[in-house]
C-alpha positions in Angstrom: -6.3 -7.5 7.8 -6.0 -7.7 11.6 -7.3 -11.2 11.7 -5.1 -12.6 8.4 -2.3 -11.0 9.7 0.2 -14.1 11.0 -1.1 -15.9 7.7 0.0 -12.8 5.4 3.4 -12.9 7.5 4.1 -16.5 7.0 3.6 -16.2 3.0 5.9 -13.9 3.1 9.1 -15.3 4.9 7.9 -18.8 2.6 8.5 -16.7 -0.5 10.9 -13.7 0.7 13.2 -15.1 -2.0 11.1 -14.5 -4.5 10.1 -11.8 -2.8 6.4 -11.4 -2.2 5.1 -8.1 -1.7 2.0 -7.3 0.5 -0.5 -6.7 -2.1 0.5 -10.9 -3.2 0.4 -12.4 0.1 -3.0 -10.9 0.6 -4.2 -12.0 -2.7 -2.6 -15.5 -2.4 -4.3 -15.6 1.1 -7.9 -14.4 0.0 -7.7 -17.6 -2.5 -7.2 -19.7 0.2 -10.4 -18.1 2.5 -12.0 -18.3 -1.2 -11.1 -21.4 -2.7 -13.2 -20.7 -6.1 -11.4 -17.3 -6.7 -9.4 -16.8 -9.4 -6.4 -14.0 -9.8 -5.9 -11.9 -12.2 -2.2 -10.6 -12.9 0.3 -9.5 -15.3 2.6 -10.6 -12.8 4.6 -14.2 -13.4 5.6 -14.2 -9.4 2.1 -16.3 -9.3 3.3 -19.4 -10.8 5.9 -19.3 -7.9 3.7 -18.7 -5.1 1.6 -21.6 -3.9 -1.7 -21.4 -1.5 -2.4 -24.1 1.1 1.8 -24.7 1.4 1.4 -26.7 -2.3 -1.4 -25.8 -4.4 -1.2 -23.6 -7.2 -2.9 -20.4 -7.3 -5.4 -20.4 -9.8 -4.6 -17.1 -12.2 -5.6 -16.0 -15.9 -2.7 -13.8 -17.3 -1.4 -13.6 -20.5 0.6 -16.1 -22.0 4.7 -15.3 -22.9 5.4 -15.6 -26.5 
């Protein structure tokens, strides 16, 4: 965490509004040290957030009916 740690900040103030918690910044960050990841969430905050300033963050959750 030491070395991601300005990254995970930055995320944060980006999406305070929103607001990103911890546990999303880091998981938003680790997609963009691992661009093939893929995140899976119950949590609809991910279709907000964006890696890489505009890129969507590639997730599998369940679709709203």
């Amino acid at each position: 965490m030491a070395t991601e740690i300005e990254a995970v900040r930055t995320l944060m103030k980006k999406f305070a509004s929103v607001p990103m918690s911890l546990a999303d910044a880091c998981l938003v960050r680790m997609t963009e040290l691992e661009p093939k990841s893929v995140v899976l969430t119950l949590d609809s905050d991910f279709r907000i957030y964006r890696r890489h300033r505009r890129q969507l963050v590639p997730t599998i959750s369940p679709r709203k009916s």
